[in-house]
C-alpha positions as CSV (number, residue, x, y, z in Angstrom):
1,X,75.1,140.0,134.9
2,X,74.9,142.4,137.7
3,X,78.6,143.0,139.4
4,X,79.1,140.7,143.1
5,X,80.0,143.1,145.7
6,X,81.3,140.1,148.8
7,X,80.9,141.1,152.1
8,X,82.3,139.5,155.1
9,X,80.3,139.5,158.5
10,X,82.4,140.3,161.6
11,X,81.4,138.3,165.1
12,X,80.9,140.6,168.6
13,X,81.5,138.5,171.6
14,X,80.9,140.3,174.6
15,X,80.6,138.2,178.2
16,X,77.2,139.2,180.2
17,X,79.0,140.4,183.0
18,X,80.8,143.4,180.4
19,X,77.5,144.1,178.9
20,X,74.6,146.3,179.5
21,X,71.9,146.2,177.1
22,X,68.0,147.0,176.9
23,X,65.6,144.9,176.3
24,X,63.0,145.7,173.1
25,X,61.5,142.3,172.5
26,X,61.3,139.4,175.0
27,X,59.5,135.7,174.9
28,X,59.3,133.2,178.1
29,X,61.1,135.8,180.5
30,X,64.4,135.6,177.7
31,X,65.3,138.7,175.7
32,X,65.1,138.5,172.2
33,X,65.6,142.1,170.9
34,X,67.8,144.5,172.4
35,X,69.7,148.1,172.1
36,X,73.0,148.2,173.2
37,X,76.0,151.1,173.6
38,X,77.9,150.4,170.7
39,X,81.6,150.6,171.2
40,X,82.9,149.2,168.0
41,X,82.6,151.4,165.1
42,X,83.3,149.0,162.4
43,X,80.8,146.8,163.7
44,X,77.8,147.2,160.8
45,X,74.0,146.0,160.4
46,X,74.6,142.3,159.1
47,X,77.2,141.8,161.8
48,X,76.4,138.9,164.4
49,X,76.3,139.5,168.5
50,X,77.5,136.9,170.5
51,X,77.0,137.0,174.1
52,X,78.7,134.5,176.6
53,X,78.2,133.5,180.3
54,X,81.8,131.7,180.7
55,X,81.8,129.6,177.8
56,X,77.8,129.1,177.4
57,X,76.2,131.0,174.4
58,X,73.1,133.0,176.0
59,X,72.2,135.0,172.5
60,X,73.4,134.7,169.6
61,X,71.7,136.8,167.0
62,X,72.2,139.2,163.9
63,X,72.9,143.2,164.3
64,X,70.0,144.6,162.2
65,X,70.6,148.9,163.2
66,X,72.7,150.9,163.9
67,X,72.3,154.7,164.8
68,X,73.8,157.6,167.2
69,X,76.0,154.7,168.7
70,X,74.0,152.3,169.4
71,X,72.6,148.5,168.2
72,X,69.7,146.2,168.0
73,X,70.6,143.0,167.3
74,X,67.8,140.1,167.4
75,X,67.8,136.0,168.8
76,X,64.6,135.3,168.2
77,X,65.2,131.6,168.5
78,X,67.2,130.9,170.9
79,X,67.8,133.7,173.6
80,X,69.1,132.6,177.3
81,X,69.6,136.7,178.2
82,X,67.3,137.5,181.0
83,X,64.8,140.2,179.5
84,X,65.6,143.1,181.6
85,X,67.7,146.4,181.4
86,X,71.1,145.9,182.5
């Protein structure tokens, strides 16, 4: 039986008015992949981006690269970020 190697996923939160990002994919006028200046360095691919306006969720979505400091993380779903560079 192959060895379990557990892994725990860490949450960013970041509110919109700290975050500047780029948008990649977008659907409807929302972003729903973006590249962002990653400040974090234990934040990994796997990880999950939060992004809040006051207490509202506008994307919530899994980190899927990370390279040269900086991250793409994806809400395909759900997205309420404006698709625009910040």
């Amino acid at each position: 039986m192959p060895e379990s190697n557990p892994t725990n996923a860490q949450t960013l939160v970041i509110d919109t008015d700290e975050f500047s990002f780029e948008t990649l994919g977008q659907e409807n006028g929302y972003a729903t992949i973006i590249k962002f200046k990653l400040e974090n360095p234990r934040v990994t691919p796997g990880d999950v981006l939060l992004i809040l306006t006051g207490s509202d969720i506008c994307f919530h979505g899994m980190i899927s690269n990370v390279e040269d400091g900086y991250a793409t993380a994806s809400d395909p779903r759900g997205s309420l970020l404006p698709a625009q560079v910040h």
